[in-house]
PADO-528416 format. One line per 10 residues: number of its first residue (from 1); their letters; for each residue x, y, z of C-alpha. Coordinates in steps of 0.5 Angstrom, whole numbers, plus 500, padded with zeros to 3 digits. Layout:
! residues N
NUM> A> X/Y/Z ~ ...
This chain:
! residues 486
1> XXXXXXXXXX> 819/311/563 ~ 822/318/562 ~ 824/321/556 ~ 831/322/559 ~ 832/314/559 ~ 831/315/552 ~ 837/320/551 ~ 841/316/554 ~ 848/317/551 ~ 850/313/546
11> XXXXXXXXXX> 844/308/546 ~ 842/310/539 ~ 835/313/542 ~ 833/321/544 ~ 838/327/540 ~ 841/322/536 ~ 835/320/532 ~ 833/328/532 ~ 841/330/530 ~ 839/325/523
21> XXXXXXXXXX> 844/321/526 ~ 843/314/524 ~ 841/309/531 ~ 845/303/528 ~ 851/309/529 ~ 850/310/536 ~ 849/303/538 ~ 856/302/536 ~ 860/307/539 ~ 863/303/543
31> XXXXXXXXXX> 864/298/538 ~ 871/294/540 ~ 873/292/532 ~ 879/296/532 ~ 880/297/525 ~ 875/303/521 ~ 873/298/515 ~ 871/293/520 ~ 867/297/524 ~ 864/302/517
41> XXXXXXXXXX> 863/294/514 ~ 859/292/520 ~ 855/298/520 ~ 853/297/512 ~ 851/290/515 ~ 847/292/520 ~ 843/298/516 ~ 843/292/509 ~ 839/287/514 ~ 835/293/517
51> XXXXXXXXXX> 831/294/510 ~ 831/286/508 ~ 830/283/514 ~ 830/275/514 ~ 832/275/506 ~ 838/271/504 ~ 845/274/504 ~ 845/276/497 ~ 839/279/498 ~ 840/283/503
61> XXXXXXXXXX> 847/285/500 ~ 845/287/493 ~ 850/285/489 ~ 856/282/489 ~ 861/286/492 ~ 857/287/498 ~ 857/280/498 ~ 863/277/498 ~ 865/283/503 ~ 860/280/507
71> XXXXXXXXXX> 863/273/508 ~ 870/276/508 ~ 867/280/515 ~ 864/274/517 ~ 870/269/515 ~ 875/273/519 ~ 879/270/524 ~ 882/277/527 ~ 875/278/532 ~ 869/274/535
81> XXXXXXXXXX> 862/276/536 ~ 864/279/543 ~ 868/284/539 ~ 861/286/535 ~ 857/285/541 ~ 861/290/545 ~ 858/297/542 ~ 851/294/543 ~ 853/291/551 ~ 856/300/553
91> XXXXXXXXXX> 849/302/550 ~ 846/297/553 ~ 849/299/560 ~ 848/307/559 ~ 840/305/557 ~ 841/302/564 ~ 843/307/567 ~ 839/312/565 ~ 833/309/569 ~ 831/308/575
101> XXXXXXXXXX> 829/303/580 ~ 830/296/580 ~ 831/292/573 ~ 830/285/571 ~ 836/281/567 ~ 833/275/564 ~ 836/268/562 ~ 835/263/558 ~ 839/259/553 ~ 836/258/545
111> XXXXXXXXXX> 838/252/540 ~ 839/254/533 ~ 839/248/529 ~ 841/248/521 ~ 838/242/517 ~ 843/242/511 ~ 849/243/515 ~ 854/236/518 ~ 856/236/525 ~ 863/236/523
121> XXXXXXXXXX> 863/242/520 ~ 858/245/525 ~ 856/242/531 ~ 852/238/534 ~ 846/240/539 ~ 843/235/541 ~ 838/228/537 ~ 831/229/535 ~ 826/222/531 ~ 824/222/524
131> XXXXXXXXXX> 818/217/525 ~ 820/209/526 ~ 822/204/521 ~ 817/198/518 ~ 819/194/524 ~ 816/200/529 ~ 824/202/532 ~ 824/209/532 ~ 829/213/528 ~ 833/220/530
141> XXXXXXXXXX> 838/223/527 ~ 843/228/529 ~ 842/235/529 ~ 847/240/528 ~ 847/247/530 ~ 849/252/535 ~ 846/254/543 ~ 846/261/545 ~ 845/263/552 ~ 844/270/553
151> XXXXXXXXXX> 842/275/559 ~ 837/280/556 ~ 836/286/561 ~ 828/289/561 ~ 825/295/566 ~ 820/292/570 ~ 815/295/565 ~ 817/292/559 ~ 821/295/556 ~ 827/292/553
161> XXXXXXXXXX> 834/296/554 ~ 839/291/550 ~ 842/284/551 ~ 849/285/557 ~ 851/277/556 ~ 852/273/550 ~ 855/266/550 ~ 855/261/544 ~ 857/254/545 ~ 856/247/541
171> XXXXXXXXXX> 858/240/541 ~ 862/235/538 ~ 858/229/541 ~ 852/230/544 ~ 851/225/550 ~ 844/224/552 ~ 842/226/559 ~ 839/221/561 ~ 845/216/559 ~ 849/221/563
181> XXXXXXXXXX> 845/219/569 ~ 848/212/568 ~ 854/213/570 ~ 854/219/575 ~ 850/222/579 ~ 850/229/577 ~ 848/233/583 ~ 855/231/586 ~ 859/234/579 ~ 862/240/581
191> XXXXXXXXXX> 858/246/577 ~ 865/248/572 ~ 864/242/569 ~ 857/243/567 ~ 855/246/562 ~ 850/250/567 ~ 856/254/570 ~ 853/259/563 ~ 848/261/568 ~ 854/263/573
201> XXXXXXXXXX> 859/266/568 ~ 852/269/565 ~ 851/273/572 ~ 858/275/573 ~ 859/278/566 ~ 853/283/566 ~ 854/284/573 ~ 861/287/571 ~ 858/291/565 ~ 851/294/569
211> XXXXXXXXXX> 855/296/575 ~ 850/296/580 ~ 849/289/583 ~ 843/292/587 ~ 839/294/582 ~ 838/287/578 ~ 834/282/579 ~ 835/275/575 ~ 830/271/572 ~ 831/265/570
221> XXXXXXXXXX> 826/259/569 ~ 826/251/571 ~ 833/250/569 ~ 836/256/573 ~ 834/253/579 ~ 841/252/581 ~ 844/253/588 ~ 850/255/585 ~ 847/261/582 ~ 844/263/588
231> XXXXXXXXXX> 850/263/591 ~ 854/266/586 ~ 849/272/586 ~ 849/273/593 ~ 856/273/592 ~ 856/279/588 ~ 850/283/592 ~ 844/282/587 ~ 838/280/587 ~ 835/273/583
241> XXXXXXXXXX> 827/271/582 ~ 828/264/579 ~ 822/259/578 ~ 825/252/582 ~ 823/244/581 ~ 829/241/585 ~ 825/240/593 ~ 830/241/597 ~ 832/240/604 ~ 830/245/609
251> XXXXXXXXXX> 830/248/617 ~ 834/243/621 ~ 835/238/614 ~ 828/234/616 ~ 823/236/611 ~ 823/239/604 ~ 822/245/602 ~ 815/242/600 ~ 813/239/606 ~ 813/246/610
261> XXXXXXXXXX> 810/250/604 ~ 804/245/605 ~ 804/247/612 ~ 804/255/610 ~ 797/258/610 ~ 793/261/604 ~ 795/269/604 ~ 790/271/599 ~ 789/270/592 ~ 791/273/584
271> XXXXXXXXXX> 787/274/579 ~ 789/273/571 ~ 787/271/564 ~ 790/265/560 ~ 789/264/554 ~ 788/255/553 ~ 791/252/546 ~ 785/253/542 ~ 785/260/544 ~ 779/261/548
281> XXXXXXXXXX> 781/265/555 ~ 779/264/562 ~ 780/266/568 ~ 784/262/574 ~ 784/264/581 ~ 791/263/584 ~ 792/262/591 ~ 798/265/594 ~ 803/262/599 ~ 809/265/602
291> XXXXXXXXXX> 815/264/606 ~ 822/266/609 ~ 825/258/609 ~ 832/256/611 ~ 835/252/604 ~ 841/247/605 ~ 845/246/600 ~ 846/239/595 ~ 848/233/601 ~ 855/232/597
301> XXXXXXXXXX> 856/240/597 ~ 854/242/603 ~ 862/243/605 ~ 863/248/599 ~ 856/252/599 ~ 852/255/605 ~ 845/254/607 ~ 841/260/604 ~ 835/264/607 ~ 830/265/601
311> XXXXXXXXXX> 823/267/600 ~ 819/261/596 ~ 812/263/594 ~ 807/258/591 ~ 802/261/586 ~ 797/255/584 ~ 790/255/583 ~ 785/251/587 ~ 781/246/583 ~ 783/243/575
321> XXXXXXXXXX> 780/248/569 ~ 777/244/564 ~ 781/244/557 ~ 789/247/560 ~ 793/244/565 ~ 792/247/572 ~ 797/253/573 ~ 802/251/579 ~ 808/256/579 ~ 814/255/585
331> XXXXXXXXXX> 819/261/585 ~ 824/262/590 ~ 828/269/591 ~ 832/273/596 ~ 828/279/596 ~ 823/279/602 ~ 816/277/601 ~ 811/280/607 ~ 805/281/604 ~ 800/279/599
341> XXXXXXXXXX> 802/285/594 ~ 809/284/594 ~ 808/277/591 ~ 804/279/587 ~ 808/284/584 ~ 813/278/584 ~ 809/275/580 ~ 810/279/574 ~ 817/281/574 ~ 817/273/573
351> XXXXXXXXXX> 811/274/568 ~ 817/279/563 ~ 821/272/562 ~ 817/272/557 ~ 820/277/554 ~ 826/273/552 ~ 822/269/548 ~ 820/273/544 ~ 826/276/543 ~ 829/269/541
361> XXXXXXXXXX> 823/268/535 ~ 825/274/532 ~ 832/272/531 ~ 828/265/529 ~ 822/267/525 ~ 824/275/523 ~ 832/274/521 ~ 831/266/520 ~ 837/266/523 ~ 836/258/521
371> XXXXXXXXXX> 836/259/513 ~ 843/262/514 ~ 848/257/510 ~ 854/260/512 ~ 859/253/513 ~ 862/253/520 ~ 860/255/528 ~ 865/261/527 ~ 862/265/522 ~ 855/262/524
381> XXXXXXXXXX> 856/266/531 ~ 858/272/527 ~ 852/272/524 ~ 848/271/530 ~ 851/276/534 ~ 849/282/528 ~ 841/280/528 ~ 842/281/536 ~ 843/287/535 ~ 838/288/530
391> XXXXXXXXXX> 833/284/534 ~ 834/289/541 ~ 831/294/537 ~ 826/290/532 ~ 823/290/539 ~ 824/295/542 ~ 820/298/537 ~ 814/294/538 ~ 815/294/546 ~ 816/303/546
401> XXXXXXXXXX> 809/303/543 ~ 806/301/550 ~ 811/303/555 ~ 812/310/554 ~ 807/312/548 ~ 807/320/549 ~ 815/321/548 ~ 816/325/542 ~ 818/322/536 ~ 824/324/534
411> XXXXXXXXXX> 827/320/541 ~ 827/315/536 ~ 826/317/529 ~ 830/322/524 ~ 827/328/521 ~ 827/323/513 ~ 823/317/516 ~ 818/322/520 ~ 817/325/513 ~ 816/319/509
421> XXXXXXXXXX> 811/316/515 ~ 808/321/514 ~ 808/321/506 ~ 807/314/506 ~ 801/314/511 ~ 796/319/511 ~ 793/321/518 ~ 785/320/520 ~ 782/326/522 ~ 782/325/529
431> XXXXXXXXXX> 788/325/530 ~ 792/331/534 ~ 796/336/533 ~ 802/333/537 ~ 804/327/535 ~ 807/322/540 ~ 812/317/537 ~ 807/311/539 ~ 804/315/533 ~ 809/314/529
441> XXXXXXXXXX> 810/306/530 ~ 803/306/529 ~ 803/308/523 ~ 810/303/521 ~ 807/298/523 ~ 801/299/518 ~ 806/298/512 ~ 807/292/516 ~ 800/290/514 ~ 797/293/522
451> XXXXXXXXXX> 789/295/521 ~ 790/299/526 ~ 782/298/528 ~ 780/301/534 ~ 779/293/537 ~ 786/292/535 ~ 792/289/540 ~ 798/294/539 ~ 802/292/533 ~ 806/286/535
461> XXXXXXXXXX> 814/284/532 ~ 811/281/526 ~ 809/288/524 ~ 814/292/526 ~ 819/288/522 ~ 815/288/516 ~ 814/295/517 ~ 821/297/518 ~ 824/294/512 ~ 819/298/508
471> XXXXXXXXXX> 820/304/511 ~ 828/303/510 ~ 826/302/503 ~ 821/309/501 ~ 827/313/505 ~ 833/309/500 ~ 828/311/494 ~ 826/318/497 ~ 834/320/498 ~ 835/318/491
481> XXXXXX> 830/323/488 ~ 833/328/492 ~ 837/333/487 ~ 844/332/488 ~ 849/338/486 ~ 856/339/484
């Protein structure tokens, strides 16, 4: 990763930090809000939560003037999360821009549930069991709350550049999937109305904000194993990685896509560490398979949609490991596969799925979005799409750290917090005279509560936010030592 796509303009990164602008000014320039004291409320939002992060509300307000402007910003019906999340999707794409090469679009969809809420002031997201009655029936009960499905873009490195879609939904009444099976056959429901045309809507919305189709890859896991999808993004002139579960029709409509797999010789084999349940790692050998196979749509959409012609790539090891299942991985994609090398690599582009899940627990477990106890959908949304913002870059701190160590630390830090690192954290002996910006998050993540011994990983989410917030607090407290004059 190059320092340029680290000066990207308007990303909140590079000559931004070293002119002491704030990066939170820089991740809203492109802020669609309108008017001044919205965008001014948003940005003191963003810097509050910044140094309290997961704490309540008051809390991270302070006092109740800050608070009670808070929820007016919250309850105000004048704009929606789209219209905060406008600045954070231009920095997004000018971050994008700023690199080269292919860039992975990952897709996914997250339940945000809230305990104490009722679904007629939230909403309903689906029904979860509380045990069974004294005579054994199972007990559920409704659970309230939103669902989010977003599009997180990341280089094939790692690196997280920003969020280029958000959608947010509930549900007045949630009717089980399997009930719906019972009276309709939902291969043959049209794609506008399910809840799956997120995937497409997704798709097109970040295609129109990134710009270049060509460059992207989408991932997307089981549930984006849709043909529509694939159709939509052939439509758009992008590329998909997508792990499949539905085994359809092939060649002439005769087989299945799993019968000629079955047929397809072993092409090599991959490597790789799993870490079991109980923590212990090993090591699986998976035998590799791959082929260009003609798909044909759904029986009752092959009028509407076209036959495909995709890469499917079987990755599954040969015999069962003892204490984790056996690991059996089927994507399919329209990029070309001719070589044991290129399905490799395929393999760890959809290995950075994961990085959206990991995204998804910072909003759950460092902002607690699901401790907030603001009463209605709107507010929640609202809400939600602040940590966003916040989340990206938690993360992006964390994830800098191993992609592009030896920037220099002012792409990402103003001269104030460097100086109070260094104050706050003494450095060993050993360390040289240039130091690098993974310098520098290596000591945030320390007063997060990181050792930083020599066997350690690199500093993890947890630490980085432990340590931000400590950081936001020893900078407030240095500035107002400072004499002021006049």
């Amino acid at each position: 990763m190059s320092e340029a796509m680290l000066q990207a303009s308007g990303s909140g990164l590079g000559t931004a930090a070293a002119k002491g602008v704030s990066w939170i000014d820089a991740e809203l320039v492109g802020c669609t809000l309108g008017d001044k004291r919205l965008r001014d409320r948003l940005r003191s939002l963003l810097h509050q939560f910044e140094g309290a992060m997961g704490a309540p509300l008051p809390l991270a307000c302070q006092d109740w003037a800050n608070t009670k402007a808070a929820y007016r910003f919250f309850s105000n019906e004048r704009f929606g999360e789209d219209a905060i999340l406008a600045g954070h999707f231009q920095a997004t794409a000018s971050r994008f821009a700023a690199t080269t090469g292919l860039v992975l679009v990952v897709q996914d969809t997250t339940e945000f549930s809230f305990r104490w809420a009722r679904p007629e002031t939230i909403g309903a997201i689906g029904r979860a069991s509380t045990g069974r009655d004294r005579n054994g029936n199972p007990r559920t009960y409704t659970q309230c709350g939103l669902l989010m499905h977003s599009s997180f873009v990341v280089t094939t490195e790692g690196l997280p550049l920003g969020l280029a879609a958000a959608q947010f939904w509930t549900r007045k009444e949630f009717k089980g999937t399997n009930a719906l099976k019972r009276h309709v056959n939902p291969t043959r429901v049209p794609i506008e109305e399910k809840e799956s045309i997120r995937w497409l809507s997704s798709l097109e919305q970040s295609a129109a904000l990134l710009g270049d189709p060509e460059r992207c890859v989408y991932l997307g896991d089981r549930e984006n194993d849709i043909y529509e999808f694939f159709c939509a993004a052939q439509k758009a002139g992008t590329h998909f990685l997508v792990r499949t579960c539905v085994d359809r029709l092939a060649g002439d409509g005769r087989r299945t896509v799993a019968r000629v797999m079955a047929r397809v010789p072993v092409a090599g084999q991959h490597r790789i560490k799993v870490t079991a349940e109980d923590g212990s790692v090993s090591e699986a050998i998976l035998r590799l398979r791959y082929k260009q196979v003609h798909i044909l749509p759904p029986i009752g959409k092959q009028k509407r949609y076209p036959a495909l012609d995709l890469t499917v790539i079987h990755a599954r090891e040969a015999t069962q490991p003892r204490g984790r299942d056996r690991i059996n991985w089927k994507l399919v994609t329209d990029l070309a596969v001719t070589s044991p090398e290129d399905a490799v690599e395929k393999l760890r582009w959809y290995a950075q799925r994961w990085k959206i899940e990991l995204f998804h627990k910072i909003l759950k477990s460092g902002c607690r979005v699901e401790a907030a106890r603001l009463r209605t959908a709107e507010r929640l949304t609202k809400l939600i799409a602040v940590f966003c913002i916040l989340g990206w870059r938690i993360f992006w701190t964390a994830m800098i750290n191993r992609t592009a160590p030896d920037v220099p630390p002012g792409s990402a830090l103003t001269e104030a917090e460097i100086t109070v690192i260094d104050r706050a954290v003494r450095d060993r002996p050993t360390i040289p005279a240039g130091k690098t910006l993974a310098h520098y998050l290596v000591k945030i993540a320390c007063l997060g509560g990181y050792l930083a011994r020599a066997r350690d990983p690199p500093p993890g989410n947890t630490v980085m936010w432990r340590g931000w917030s400590r950081l936001t607090d020893m900078v407030l407290g240095a500035d107002l030592m400072q004499p002021k004059c006049g």
